[in-house]
C-alpha positions in Angstrom: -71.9 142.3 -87.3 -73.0 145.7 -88.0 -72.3 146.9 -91.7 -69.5 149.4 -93.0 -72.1 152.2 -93.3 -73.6 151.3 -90.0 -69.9 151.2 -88.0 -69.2 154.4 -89.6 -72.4 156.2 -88.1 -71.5 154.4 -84.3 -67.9 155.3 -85.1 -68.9 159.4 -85.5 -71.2 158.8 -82.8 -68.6 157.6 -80.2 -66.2 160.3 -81.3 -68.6 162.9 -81.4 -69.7 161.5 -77.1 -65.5 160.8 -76.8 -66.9 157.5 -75.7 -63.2 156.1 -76.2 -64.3 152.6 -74.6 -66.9 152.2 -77.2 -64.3 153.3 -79.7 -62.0 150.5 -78.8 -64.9 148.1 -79.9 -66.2 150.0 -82.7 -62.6 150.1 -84.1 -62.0 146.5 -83.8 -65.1 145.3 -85.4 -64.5 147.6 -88.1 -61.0 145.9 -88.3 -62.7 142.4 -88.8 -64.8 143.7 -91.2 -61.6 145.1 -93.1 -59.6 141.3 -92.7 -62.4 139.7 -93.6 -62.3 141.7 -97.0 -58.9 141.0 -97.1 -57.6 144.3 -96.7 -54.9 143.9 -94.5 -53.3 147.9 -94.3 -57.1 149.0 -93.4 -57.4 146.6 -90.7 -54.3 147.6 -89.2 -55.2 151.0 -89.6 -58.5 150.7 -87.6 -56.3 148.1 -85.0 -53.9 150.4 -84.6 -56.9 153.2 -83.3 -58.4 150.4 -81.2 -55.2 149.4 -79.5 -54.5 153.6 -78.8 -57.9 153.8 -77.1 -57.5 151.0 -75.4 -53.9 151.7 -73.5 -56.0 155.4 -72.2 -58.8 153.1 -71.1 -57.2 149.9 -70.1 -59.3 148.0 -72.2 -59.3 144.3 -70.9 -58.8 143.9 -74.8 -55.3 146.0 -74.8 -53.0 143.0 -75.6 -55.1 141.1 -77.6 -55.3 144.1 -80.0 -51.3 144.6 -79.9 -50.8 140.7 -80.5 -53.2 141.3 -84.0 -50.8 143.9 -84.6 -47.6 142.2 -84.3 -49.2 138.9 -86.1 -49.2 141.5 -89.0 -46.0 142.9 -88.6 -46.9 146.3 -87.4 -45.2 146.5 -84.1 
């Protein structure tokens, strides 16, 4: 798993290509990171950009990502 510094850089990176299938990815690794801290509001905050990119890309990742979403009341 990449660090926070490093996810950041690939993050910018895929925003500054609009690679928005990368961006699903990038945003849910950053999420683990951020649950794995135990910061709950940031990883919802970087699922809930993951689970945008993926419904424009139809991500095969789509409903996973909404499922994490609801598990933590967000939806």
């Amino acid at each position: 798993m990449p660090s926070a510094r490093e996810l950041e850089a690939e993050l910018l990176d895929a925003h500054a290509r609009d690679d928005r299938r990368a961006l699903v990815d990038l945003y849910a690794q950053a999420a683990e990171v951020a649950e794995a801290a135990k910061d709950i509001d940031r990883a919802c905050f970087f699922l809930t950009h993951a689970w945008v990119f993926a419904l424009e890309t139809n991500h095969a990742t789509t409903d996973h990502l909404r499922d994490r979403l609801v598990r933590h009341g967000r939806i």
